[in-house]
PAZAPA-4460 file (N, C-alpha, C; in steps of 0.05 Angstrom, whole numbers, plus 32768, in hexadecimal, padded with zeros to 4 digits):
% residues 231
    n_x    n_y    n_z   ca_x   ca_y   ca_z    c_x    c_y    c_z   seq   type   mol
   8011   7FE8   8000   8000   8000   8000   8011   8019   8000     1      X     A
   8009   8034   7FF7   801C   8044   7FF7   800F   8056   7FFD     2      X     A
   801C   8064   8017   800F   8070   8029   801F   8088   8028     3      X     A
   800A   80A3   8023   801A   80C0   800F   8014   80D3   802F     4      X     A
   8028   80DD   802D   8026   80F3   804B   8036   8113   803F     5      X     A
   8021   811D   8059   802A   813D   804F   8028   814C   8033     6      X     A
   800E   813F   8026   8009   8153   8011   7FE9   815D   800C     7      X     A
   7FE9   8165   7FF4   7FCD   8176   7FFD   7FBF   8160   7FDC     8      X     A
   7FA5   815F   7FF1   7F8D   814B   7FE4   7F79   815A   7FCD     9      X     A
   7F6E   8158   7FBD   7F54   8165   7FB7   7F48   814B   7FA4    10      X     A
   7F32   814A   7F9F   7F1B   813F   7F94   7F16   8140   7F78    11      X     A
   7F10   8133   7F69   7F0C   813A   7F46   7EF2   8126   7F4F    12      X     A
   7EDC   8130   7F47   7EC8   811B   7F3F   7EB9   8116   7F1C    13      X     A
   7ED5   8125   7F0C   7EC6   8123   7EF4   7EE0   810A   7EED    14      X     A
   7ECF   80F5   7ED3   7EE1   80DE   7ECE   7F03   80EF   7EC4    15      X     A
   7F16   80D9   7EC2   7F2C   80DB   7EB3   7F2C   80CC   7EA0    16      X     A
   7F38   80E4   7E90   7F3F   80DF   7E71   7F56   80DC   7E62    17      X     A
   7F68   80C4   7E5E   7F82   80B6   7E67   7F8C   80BE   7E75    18      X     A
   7FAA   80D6   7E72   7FB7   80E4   7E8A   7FAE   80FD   7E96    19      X     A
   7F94   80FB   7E86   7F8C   811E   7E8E   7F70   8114   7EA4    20      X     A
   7F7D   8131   7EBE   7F63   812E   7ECA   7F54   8152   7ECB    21      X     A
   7F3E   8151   7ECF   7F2D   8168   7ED1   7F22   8171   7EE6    22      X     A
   7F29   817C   7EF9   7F19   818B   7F15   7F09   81A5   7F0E    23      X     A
   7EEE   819F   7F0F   7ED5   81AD   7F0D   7ECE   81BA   7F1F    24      X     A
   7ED1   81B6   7F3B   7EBB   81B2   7F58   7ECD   81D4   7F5E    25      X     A
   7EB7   81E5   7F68   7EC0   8202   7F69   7ECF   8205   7F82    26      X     A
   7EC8   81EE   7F97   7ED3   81FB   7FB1   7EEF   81F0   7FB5    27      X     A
   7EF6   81D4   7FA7   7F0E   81CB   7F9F   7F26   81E4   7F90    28      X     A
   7F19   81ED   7F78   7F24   8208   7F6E   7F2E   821E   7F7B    29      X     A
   7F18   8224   7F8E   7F1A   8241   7F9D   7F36   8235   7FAA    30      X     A
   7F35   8217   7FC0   7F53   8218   7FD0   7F60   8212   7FBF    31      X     A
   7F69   820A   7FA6   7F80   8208   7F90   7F8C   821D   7F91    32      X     A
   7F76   8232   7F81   7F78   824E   7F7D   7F89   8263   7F97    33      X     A
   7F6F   8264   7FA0   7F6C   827A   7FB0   7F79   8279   7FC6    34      X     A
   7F7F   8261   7FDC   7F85   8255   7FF2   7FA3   824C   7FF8    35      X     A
   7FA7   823F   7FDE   7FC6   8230   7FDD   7FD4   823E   7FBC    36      X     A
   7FC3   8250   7FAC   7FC9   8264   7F9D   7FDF   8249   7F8E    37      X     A
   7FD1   823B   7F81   7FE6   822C   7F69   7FE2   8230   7F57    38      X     A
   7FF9   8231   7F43   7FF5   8237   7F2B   8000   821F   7F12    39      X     A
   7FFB   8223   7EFB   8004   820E   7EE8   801F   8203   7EE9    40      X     A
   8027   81E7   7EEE   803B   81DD   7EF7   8047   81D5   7F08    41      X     A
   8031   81DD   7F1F   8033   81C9   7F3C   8024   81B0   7F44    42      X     A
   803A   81AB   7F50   8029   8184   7F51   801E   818B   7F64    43      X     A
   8002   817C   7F61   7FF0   8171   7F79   7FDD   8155   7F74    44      X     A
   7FD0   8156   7F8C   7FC9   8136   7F8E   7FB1   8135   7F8C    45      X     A
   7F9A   8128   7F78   7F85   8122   7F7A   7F76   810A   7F7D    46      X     A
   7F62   8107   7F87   7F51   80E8   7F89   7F38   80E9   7F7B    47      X     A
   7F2E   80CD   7F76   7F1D   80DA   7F62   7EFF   80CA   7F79    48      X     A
   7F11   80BD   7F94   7EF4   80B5   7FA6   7EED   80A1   7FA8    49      X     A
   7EFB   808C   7F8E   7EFE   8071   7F8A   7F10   8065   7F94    50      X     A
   7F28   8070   7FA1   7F3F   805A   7FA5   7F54   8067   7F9A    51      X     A
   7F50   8074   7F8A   7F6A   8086   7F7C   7F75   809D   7F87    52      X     A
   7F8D   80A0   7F7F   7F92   80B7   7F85   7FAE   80C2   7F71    53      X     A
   7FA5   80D5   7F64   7FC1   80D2   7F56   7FCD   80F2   7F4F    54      X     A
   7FEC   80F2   7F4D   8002   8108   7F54   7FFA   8117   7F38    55      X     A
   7FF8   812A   7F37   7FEE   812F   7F1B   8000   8155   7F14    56      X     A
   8004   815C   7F05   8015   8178   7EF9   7FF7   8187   7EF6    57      X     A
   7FF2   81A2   7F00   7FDD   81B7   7EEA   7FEA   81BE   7ED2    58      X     A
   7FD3   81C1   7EC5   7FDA   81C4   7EA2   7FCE   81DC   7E9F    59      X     A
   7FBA   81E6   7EAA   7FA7   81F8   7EA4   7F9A   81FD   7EC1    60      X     A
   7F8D   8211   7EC9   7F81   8216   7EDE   7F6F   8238   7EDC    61      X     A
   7F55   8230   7EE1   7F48   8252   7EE3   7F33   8247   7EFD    62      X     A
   7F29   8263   7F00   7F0B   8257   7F13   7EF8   8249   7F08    63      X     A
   7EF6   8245   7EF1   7EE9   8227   7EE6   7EEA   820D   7EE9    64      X     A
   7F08   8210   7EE4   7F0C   81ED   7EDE   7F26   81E8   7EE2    65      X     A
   7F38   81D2   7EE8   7F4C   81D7   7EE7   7F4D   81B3   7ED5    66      X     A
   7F6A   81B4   7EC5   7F7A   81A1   7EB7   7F9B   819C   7EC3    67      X     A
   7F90   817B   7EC7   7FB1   8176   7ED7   7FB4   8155   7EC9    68      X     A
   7FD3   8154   7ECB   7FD9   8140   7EBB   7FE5   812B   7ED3    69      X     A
   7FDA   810E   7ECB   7FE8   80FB   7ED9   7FFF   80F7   7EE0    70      X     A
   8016   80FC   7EF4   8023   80EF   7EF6   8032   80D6   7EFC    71      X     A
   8023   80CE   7F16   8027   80B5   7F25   8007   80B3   7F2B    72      X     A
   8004   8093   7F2C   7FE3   808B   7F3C   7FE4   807A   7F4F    73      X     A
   7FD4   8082   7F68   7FDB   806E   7F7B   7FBF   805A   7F7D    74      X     A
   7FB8   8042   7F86   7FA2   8040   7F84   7FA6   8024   7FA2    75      X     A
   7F89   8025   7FA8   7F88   801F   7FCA   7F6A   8011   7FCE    76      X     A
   7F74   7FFF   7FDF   7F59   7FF1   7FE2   7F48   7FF8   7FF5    77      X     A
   7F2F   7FFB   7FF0   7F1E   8001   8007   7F18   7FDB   8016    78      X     A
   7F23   7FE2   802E   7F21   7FC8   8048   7F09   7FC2   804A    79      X     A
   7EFB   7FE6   8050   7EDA   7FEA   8064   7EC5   7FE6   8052    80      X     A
   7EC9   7FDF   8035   7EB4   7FDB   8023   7E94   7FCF   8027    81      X     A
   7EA2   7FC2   803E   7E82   7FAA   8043   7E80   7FB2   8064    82      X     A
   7E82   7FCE   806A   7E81   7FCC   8086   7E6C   7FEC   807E    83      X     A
   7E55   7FE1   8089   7E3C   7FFA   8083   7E36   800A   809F    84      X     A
   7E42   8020   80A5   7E37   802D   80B5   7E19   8047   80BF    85      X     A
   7E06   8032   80D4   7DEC   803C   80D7   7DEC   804A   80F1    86      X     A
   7DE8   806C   80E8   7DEA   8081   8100   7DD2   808C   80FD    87      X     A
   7DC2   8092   8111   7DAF   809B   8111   7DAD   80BB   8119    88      X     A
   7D9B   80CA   8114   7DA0   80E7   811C   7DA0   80ED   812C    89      X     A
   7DB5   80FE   812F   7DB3   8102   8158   7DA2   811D   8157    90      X     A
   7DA6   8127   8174   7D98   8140   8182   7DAD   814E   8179    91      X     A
   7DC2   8150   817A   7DDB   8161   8175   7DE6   8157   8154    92      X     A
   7DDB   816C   814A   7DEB   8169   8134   7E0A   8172   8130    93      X     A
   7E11   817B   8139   7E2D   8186   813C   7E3F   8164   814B    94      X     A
   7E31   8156   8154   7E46   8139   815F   7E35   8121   8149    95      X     A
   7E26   812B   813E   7E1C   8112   8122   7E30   8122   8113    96      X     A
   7E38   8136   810F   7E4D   813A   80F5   7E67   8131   80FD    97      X     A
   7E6D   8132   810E   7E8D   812D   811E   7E8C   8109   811A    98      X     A
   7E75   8103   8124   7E75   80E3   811E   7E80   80D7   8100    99      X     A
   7E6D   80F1   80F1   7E6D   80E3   80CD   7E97   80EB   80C4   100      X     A
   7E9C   8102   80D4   7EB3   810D   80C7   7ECA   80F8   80D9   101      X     A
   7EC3   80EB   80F0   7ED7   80D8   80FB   7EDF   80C3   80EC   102      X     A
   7EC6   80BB   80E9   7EC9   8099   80E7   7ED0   809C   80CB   103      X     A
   7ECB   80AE   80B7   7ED8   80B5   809F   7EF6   80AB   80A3   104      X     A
   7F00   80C4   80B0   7F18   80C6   80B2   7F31   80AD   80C0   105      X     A
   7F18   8093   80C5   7F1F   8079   80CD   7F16   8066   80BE   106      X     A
   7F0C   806F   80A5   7F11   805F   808A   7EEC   8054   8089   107      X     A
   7EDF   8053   8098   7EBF   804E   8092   7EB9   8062   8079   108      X     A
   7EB3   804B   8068   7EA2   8057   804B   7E85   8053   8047   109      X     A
   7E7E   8049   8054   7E5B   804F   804D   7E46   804A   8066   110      X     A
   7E3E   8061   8068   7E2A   806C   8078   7E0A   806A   806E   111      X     A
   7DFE   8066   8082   7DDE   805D   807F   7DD3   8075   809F   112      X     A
   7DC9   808B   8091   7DBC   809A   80AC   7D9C   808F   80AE   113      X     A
   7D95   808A   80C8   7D7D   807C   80CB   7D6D   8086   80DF   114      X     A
   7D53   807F   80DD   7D36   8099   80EB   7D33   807F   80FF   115      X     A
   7D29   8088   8110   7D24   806F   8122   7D09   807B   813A   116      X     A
   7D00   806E   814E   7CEB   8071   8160   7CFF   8095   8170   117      X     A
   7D0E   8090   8175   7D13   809E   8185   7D33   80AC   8181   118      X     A
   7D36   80AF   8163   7D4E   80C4   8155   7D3A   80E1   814D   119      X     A
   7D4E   80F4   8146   7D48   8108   814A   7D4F   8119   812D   120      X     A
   7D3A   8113   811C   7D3E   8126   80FF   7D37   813B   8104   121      X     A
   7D49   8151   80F1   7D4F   8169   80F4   7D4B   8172   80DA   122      X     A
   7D3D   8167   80BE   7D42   8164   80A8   7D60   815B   808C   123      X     A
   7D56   815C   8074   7D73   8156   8069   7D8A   815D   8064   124      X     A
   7D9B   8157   8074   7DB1   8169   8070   7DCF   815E   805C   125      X     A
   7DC7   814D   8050   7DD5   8143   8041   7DEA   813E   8027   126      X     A
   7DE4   8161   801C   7DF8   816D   8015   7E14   817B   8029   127      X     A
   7E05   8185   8041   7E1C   818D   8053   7E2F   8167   805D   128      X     A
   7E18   8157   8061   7E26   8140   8068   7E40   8133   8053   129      X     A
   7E3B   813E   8036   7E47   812A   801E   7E60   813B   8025   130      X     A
   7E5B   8160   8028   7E78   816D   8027   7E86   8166   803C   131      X     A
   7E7D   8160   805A   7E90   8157   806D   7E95   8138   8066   132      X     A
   7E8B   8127   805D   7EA2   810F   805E   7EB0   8113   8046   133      X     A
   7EB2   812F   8033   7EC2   812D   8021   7EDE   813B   8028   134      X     A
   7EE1   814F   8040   7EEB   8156   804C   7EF9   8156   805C   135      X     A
   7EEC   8133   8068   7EF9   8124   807F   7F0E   8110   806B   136      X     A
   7F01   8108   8055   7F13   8103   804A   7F25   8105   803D   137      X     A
   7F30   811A   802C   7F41   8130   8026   7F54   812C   803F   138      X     A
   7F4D   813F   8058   7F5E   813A   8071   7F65   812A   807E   139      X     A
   7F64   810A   807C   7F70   80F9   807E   7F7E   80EC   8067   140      X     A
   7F7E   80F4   8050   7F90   80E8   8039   7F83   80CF   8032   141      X     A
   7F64   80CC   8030   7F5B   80AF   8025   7F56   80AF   800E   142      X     A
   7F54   809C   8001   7F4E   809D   7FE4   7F25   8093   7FD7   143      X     A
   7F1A   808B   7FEF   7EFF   8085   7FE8   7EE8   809A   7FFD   144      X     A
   7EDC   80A6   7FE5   7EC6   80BD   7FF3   7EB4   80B3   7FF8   145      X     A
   7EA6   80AB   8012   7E92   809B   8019   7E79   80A0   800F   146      X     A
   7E6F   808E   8011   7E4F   8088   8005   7E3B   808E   801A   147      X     A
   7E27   80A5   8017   7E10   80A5   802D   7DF5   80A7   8029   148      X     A
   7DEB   8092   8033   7DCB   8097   802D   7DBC   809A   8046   149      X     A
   7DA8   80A5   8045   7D9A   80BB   8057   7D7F   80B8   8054   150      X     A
   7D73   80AE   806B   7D4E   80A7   806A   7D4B   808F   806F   151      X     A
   7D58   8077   806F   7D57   805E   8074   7D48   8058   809E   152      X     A
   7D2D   8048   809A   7D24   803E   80AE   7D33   8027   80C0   153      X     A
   7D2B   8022   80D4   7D31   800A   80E2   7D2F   7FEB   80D5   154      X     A
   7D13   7FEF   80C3   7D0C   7FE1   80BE   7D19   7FD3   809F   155      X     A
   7D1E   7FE3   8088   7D31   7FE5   8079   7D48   7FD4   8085   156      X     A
   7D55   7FD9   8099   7D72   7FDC   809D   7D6F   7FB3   80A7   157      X     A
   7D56   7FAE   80B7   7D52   7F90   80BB   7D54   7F82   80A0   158      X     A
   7D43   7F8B   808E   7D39   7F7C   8070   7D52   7F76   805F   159      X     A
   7D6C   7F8F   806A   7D86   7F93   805B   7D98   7F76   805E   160      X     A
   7DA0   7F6F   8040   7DAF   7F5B   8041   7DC9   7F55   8048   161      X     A
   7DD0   7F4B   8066   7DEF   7F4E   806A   7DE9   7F4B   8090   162      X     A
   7E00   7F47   8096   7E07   7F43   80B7   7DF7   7F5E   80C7   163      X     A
   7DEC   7F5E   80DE   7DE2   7F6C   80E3   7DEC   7F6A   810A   164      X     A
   7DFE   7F87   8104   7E0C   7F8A   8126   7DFB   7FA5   8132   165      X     A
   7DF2   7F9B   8146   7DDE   7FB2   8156   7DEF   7FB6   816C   166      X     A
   7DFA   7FCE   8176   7DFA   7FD9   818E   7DE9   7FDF   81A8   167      X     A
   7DE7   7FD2   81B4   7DDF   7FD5   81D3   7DF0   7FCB   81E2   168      X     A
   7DEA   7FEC   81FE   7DF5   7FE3   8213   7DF6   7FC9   8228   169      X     A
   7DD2   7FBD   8222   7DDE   7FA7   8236   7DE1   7F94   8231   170      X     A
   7DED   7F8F   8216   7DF5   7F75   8206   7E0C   7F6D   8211   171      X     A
   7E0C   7F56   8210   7E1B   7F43   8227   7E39   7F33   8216   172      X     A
   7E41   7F3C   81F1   7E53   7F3A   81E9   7E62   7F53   81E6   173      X     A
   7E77   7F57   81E4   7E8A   7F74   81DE   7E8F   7F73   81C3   174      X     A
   7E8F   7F81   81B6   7E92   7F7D   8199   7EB9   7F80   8193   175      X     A
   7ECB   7F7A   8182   7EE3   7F76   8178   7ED9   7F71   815C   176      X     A
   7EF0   7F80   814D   7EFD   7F76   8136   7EFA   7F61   8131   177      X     A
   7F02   7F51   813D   7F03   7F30   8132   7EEB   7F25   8128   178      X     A
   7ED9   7F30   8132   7EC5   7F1E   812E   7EBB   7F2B   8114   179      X     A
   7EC8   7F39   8100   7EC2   7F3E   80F1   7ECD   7F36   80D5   180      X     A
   7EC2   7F24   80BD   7ECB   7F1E   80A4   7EC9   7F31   8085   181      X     A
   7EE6   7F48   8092   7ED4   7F5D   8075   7EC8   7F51   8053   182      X     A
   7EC1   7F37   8054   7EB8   7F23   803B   7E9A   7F30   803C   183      X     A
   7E95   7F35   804F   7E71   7F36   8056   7E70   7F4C   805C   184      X     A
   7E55   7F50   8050   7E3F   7F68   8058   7E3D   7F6B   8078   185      X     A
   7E47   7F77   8089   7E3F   7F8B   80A2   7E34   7FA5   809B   186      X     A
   7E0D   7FA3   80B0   7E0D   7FB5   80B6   7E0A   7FC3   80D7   187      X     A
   7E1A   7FD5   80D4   7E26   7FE5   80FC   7E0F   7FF5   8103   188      X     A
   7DFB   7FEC   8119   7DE5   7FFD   811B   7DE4   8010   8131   189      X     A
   7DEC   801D   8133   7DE6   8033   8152   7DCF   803F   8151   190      X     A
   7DD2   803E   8172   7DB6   8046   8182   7DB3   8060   817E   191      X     A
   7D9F   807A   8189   7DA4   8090   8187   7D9D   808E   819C   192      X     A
   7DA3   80B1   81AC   7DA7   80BD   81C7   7D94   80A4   81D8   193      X     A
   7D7B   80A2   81D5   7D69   809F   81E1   7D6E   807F   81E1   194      X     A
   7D7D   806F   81D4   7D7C   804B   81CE   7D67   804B   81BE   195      X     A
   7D62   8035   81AF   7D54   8023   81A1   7D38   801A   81B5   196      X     A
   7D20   801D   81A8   7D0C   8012   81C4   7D16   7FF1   81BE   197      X     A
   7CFF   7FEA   81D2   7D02   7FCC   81D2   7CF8   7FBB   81B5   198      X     A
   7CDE   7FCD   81AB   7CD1   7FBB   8197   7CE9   7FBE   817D   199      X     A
   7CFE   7FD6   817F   7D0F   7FD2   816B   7D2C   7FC5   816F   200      X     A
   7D29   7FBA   8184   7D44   7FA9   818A   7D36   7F85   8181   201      X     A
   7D1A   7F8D   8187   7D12   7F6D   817C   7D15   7F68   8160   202      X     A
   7D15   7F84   8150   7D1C   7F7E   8133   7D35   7F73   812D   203      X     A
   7D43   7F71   813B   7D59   7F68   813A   7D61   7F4E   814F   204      X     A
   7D53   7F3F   8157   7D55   7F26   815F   7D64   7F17   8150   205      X     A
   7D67   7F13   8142   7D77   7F01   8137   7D95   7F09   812A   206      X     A
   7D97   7F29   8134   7DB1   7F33   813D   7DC4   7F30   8147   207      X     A
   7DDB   7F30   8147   7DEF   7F34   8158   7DF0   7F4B   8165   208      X     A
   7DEC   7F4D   8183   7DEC   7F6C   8190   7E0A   7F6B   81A8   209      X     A
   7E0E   7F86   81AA   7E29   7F7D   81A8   7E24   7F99   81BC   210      X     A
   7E3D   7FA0   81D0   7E3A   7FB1   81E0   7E60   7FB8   81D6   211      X     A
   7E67   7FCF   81CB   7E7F   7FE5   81D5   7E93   7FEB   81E9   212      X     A
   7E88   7FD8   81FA   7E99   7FDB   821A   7E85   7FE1   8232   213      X     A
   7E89   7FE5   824E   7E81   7FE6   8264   7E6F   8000   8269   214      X     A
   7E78   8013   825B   7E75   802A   8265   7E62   8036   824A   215      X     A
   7E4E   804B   8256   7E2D   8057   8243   7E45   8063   8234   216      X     A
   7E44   8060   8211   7E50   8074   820B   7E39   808B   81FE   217      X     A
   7E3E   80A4   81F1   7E2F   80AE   81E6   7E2A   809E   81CD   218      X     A
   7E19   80A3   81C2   7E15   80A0   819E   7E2F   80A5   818A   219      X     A
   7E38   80C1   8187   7E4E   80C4   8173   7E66   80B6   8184   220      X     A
   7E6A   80B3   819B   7E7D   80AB   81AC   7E85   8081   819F   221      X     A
   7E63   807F   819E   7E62   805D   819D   7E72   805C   8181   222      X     A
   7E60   806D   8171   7E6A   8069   815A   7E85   8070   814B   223      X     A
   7E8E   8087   8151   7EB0   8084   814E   7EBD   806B   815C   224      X     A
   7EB4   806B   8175   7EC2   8052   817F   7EC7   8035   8171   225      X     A
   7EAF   8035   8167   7EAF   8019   8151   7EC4   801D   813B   226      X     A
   7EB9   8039   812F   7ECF   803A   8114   7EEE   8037   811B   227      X     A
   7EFA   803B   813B   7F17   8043   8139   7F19   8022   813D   228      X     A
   7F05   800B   814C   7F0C   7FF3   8150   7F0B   7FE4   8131   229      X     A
   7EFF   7FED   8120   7EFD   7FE1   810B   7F11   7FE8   80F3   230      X     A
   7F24   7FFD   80FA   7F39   800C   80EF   7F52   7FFF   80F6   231      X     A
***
């Protein structure tokens, strides 16, 4: 694996076209431009969100668009591919975003936000959500921009095909790494502020429920916690 330190990241989400790549996205531009003020002929590093990431020359650059040429490509496997993380909305939105921008930054790629008896929608905020894990990831140097979908029920998430790990506190296994085969579909369900009632922990009877350790954690607390054990 080749692991790139101390340089600066940005995003292309338009395809590449043999050695040529194209950065469209305006706010990418503005810090090119405006922020780190580069001009034609400096190397920098782009990803395209897939796994890639590659050293590339500017050829061209305005507040439109910018043109940069391949030079080196690195390319990287996503581990967390089959590991689906289900957060539900908290009361505090300001520690549901810290959650999404953590566990980012500990390699979790796909997120499932979920409505439940007793979570707390605030409406959709899901453009601000796409720019912070794109952000989180940029600032940790990853190469895959996570996947999020938004509106998914309790009930959905039972019907979903794949391993199904529920969090509760007074589950009587501790959850570890090990017990995990990244071959398979996991999905990671956290409680919100309030827990899961009872009639929605029975949806999941035939779950594996799994308790974090000894101690109440919060919600974004549980859930970074998982991503750094699964990292």
């Amino acid at each position: 694996m080749n692991k790139l330190q101390n340089i600066e990241l940005y995003y292309a989400s338009s395809p590449r076209e043999g050695d040529r790549l194209i950065l469209s996205d305006k706010d990418e531009l503005i810090h090119i431009l405006r922020v780190m003020r580069h001009s034609i002929g400096d190397e920098i590093y782009i990803t395209d969100g897939n796994g890639r990431i590659c050293k590339t020359s500017i050829l061209s650059l305005s507040p439109e668009d910018m043109e940069a040429q391949v030079l080196q490509e690195y390319e990287y496997e996503d581990y967390n591919k089959n590991l689906i993380f289900c957060i539900p909305r908290l009361r505090s939105t300001e520690r549901f975003e810290t959650a999404l921008e953590k566990c980012t930054e500990l390699g979790i790629t796909n997120f499932i936000v979920f409505d439940s008896a007793r979570t707390m929608p605030k409406g959709n905020k899901t453009v601000r959500w796409e720019k912070i894990l794109l952000s989180a990831m940029k600032q940790s140097l990853r190469s895959f921009l996570p996947v999020l979908k938004v509106g998914s029920s309790l009930n959905e998430l039972t019907a979903a095909e794949g391993n199904k790990v529920l969090f509760v506190q007074e589950a009587e296994k501790k959850f570890n790494n090990d017990m995990i085969n990244r071959n398979e579909k996991y999905y990671f369900i956290f409680g919100p502020e309030g827990d899961f009632t009872e009639e929605e922990k029975n949806l999941f009877s035939g779950s594996g429920l799994y308790n974090l350790g000894e101690n109440r954690l919060r919600s974004e607390t549980a859930i970074i916690k998982c991503a750094s054990i699964l990292s």
